[in-house]
C-alpha positions as CSV (number, residue, x, y, z in Angstrom):
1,X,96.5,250.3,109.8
2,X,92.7,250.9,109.9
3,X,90.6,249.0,112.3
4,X,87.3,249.2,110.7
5,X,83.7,248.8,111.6
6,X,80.8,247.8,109.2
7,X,78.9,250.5,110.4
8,X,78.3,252.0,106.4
9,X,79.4,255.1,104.9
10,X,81.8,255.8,101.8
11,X,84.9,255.1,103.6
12,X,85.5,250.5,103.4
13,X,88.7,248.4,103.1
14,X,87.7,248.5,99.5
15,X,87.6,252.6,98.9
16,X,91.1,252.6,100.9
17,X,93.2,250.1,99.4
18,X,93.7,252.1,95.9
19,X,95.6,254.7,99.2
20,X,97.4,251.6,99.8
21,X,95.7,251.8,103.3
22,X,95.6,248.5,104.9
23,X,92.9,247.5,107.4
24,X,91.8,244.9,109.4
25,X,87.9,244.1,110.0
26,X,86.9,242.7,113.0
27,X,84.7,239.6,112.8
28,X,82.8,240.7,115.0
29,X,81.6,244.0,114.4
30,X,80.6,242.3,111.3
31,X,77.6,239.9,112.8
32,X,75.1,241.7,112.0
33,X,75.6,242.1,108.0
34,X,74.6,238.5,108.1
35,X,77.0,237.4,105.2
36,X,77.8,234.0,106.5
37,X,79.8,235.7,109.5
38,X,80.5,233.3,112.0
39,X,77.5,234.1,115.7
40,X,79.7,236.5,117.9
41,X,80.9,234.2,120.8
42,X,83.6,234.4,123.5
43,X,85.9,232.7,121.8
44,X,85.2,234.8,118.6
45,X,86.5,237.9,121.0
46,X,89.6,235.5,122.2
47,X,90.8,235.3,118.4
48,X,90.1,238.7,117.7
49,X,92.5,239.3,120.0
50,X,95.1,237.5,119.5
51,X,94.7,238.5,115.9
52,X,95.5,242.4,117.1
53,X,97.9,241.0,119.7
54,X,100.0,239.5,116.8
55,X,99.6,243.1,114.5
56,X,100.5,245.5,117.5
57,X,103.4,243.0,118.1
58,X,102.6,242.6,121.3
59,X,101.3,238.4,121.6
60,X,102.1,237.8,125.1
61,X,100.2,240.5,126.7
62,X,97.2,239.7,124.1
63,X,97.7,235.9,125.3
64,X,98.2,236.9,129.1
65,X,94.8,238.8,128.7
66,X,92.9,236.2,127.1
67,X,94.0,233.5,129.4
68,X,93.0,235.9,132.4
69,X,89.7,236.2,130.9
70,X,88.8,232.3,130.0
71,X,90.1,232.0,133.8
72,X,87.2,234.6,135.1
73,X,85.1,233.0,133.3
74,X,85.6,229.4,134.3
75,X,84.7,230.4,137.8
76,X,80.9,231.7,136.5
């Protein structure tokens, strides 16, 4: 697995999937292409996440950390 980030260049999910490379692309390093990506938001990062959490196999340490953050941040 390939995380990738739309930063350009010859090398996309597309050019690796013939490889039979999977990736994953993070919403939210993809903002800024402005092809109806969702606005990056907290809860944007909270899903991404979990998403990675659920790939890595690891969910309850991805939902552990994500509860710890929405708990920081309901104290701001």
């Amino acid at each position: 697995m390939i995380l990738w980030h739309a930063s350009g260049g010859d090398v996309t999910p597309d050019t690796l999937a013939p490889f039979g490379i999977k990736t994953l692309i993070l919403t939210e390093s993809c903002v800024h292409l402005g092809k109806n990506r969702p606005l990056a938001t907290m809860d944007l990062l909270f899903e991404e996440v979990l998403r990675l959490g659920k790939i890595m196999q690891v969910e309850d340490q991805a939902q552990e950390l994500v509860e710890n953050w929405k708990a920081e941040l309901a104290v701001l």
